[in-house]
C-alpha positions in Angstrom: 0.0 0.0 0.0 1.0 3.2 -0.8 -0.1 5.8 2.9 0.1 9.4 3.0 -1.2 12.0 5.1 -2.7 15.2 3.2 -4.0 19.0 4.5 -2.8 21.5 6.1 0.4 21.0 8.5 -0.6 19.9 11.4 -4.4 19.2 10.6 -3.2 16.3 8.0 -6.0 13.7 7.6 -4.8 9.7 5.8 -5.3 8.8 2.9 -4.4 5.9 0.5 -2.9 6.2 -3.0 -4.7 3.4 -5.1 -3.6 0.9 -7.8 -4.6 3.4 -10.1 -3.5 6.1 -9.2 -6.6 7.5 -7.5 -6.4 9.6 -3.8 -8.7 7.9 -1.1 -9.5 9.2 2.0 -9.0 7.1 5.1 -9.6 9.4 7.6 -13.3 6.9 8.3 -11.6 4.4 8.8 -8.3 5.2 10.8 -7.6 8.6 12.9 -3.9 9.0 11.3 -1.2 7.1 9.8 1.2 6.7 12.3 2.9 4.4 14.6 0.0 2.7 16.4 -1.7 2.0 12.6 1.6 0.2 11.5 1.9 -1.7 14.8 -1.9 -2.9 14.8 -2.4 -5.7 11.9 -5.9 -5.8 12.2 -5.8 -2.2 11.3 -4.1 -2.7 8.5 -6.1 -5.5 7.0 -8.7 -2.9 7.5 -7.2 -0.9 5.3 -6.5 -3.5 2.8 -9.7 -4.8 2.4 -11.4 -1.1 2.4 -9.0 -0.3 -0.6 -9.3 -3.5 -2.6 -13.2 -3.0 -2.2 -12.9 0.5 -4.0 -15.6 2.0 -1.9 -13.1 4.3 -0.1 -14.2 7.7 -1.1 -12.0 9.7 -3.7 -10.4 13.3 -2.7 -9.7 16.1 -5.2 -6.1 16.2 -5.0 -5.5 19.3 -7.1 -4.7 22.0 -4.8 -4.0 19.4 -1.7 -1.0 19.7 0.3 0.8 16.2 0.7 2.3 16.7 4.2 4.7 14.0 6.1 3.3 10.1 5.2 3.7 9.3 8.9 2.2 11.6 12.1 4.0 11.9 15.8 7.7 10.5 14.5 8.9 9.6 18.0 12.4 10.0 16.7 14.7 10.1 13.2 17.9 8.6 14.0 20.5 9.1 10.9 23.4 6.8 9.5 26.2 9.2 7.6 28.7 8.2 5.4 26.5 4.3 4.2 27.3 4.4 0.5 30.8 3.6 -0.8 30.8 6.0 -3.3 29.8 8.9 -1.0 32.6 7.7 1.6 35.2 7.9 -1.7 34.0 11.2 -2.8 34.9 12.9 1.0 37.9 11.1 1.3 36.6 9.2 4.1 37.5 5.6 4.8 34.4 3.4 5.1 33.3 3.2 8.6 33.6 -0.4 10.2 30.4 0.4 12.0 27.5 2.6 11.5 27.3 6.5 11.9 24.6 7.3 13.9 23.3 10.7 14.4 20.0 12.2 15.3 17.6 14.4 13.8 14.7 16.0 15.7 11.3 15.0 14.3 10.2 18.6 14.2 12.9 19.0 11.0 10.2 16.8 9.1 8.2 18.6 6.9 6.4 17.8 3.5 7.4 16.3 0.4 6.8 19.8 -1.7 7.0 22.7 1.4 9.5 24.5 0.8 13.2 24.3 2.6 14.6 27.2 5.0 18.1 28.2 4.1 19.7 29.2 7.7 20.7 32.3 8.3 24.3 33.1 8.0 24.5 29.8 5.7 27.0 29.9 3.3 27.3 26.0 2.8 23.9 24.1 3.0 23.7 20.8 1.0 21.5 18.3 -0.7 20.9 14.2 0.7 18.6 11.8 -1.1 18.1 9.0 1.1 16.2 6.1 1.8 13.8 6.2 4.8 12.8 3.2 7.0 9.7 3.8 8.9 9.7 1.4 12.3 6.5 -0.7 12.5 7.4 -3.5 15.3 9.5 -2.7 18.3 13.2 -3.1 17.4 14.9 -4.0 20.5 18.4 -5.8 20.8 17.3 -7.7 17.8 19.1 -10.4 16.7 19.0 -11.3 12.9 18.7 -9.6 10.1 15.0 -11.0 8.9 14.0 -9.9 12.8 15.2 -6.7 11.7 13.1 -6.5 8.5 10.2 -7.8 9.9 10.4 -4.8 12.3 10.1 -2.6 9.3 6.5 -0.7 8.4 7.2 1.0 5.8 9.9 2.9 3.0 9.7 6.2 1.8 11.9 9.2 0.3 14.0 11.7 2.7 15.6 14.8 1.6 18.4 15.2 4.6 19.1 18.7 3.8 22.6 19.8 5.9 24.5 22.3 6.7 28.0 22.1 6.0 30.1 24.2 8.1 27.6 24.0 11.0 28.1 20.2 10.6 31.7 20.1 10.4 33.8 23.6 10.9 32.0 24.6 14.1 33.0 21.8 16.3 31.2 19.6 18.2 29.2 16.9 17.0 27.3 16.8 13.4 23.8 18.2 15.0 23.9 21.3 14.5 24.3 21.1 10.9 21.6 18.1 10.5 18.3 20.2 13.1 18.1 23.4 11.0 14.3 24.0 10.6 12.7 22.4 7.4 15.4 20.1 7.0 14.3 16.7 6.8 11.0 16.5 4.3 9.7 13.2 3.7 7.5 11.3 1.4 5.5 11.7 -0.4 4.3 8.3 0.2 4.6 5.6 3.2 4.8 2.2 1.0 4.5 -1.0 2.9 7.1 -3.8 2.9 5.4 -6.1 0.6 5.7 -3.2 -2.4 9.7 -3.5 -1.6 10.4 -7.1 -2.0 14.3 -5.9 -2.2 15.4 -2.9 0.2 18.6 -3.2 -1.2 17.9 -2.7 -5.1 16.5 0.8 -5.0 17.4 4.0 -7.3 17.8 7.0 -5.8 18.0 10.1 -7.8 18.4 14.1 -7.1 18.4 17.0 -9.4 19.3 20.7 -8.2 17.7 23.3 -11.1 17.1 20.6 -13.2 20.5 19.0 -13.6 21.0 15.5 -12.3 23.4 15.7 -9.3 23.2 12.2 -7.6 22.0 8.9 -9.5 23.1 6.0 -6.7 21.4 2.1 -5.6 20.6 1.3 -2.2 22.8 -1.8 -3.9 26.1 0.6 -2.6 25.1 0.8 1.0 28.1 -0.2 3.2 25.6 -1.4 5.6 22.1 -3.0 4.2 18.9 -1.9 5.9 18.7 -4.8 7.9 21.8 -4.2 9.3 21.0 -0.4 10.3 17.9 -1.8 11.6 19.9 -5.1 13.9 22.5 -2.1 14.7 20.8 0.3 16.1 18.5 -1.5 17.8 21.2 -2.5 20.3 22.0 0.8 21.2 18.6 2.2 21.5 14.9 0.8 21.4 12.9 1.9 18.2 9.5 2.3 18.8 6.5 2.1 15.8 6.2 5.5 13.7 9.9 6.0 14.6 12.3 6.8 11.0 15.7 6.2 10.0 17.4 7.9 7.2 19.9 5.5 5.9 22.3 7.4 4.1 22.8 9.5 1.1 24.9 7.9 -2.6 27.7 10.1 -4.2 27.0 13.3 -5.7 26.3 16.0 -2.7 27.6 19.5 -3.0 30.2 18.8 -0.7 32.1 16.2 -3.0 32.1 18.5 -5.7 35.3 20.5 -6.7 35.8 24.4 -5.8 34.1 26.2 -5.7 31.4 23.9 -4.7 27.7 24.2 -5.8 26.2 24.6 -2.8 22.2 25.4 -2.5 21.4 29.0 -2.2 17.6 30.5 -1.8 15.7 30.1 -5.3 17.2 26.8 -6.4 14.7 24.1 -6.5 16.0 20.2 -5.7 13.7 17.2 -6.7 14.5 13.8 -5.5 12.8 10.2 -6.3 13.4 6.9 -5.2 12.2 4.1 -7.6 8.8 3.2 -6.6 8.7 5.4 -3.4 7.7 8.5 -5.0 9.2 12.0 -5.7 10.0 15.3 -4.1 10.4 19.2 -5.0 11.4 21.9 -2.4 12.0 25.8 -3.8 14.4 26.8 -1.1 14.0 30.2 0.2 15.3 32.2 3.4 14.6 31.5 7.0 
């Protein structure tokens, strides 16, 4: 199934993206999609059955905003440098175990609102990445198909960052990572059984129209089940909770001098095979 959440921000009702390509509203059915819909199967089946019936009623999606495809994120936990090719381009070694970082949930915004450029910014860079959306309770898991099977759902994030707030103002990476705006996600929430193969996904990003990053989820130094097994022993990952799993070659940052780095008026759009597609106009905060 393909979930989303549409409306204003904040007041976002759920909805379901059909088969053929139609917009139905879910919002008689179940209050939100969110952590306690991916965690109840029974739910779910709910859903399934209302959507295969095709007596969900349609929405006029012209003029609809498409906000975040999951409600109250608990947390986004991040794993840098989890693509070969973007390790090479940095000059970084590949890490023997994951990066993990954190994002605050309130960076999440919609597929299409439009990104903040920080103040004082001189340096703030592009991410396509993969997102796992937690359905099942991850904790000290063990194998890597206990790992999958704790996973609700896939779906596109932009993990916009700051450059020289991440790295040239010391400390850790956060303060380049929690600028506001800076994590949008979607459009869509697609379940597990619409990505037989985590690990064989395109990801692609364009700034102004030119292609910068064209990767596979086929390059990750560490698979999604992995991430998933990894973390989970450091920290307990609760339904509606995300992970961005890391971005392919091709950022701003790997670029040669002087490097192309987003300023306000460009416009990035980013699309993962089967997962959907994105487009931000940045402007300033």
């Amino acid at each position: 199934m393909k979930l989303l959440r549409v409306g204003p921000a904040g007041a976002e009702r759920p909805a379901l993206l059909d088969a053929a390509g139609t917009l139905r509203d879910l919002s008689g059915l179940v209050p939100d999609v969110d952590g306690a819909l991916l965690a109840d199967d029974a739910a779910l089946d709910r859903v399934r059955a209302a959507a295969a019936s095709g007596e969900l009623p349609a929405l006029d999606s012209a003029g609809l905003r498409v906000g975040p495809p999951v409600g109250r994120i608990g947390k986004v936990v991040c794993i840098g440098l989890n693509y070969h090719d973007h390790a090479a381009e940095t000059g970084a070694e590949p890490p023997a175990e994951p990066v993990v970082f954190f994002k605050a949930a309130d960076t999440v915004v919609g597929p299409h609102d439009t990104v903040l450029v920080p103040r004082r910014s001189t340096k703030t860079d592009w991410e396509v990445e993969l997102a796992v959306v937690i359905g099942r309770t991850a904790r000290y898991v063990e194998s890597h198909e206990a790992a999958l099977a704790c996973v609700g759902g896939y779906a596109v994030a932009h993990d916009v960052s700051e450059r020289e707030f991440q790295i040239e103002r010391g400390g850790t990476w956060d303060k380049g990572k929690n600028c506001e705006t800076f994590n949008p996600l979607g459009p869509w929430l697609v379940t597990p059984d619409e990505v037989p193969d985590p690990q064989a996904l395109g990801l692609k990003l364009w700034v102004n129209g030119e292609l910068k990053q064209d990767g596979s989820t086929a390059d990750q130094i560490f698979s999604v089940a992995e991430v998933v097994r990894y973390v989970s022993q450091f920290m307990t990952l609760y339904p509606g909770d995300v992970i961005n799993t890391g971005t392919p070659a091709g950022v701003a940052m790997g670029q040669p001098e002087p490097k192309p780095y987003l300023r306000a008026g460009d416009v990035v759009e980013l699309e993962i095979g089967g997962l959907g597609r994105q487009r931000q106009e940045l402007k300033p905060a």
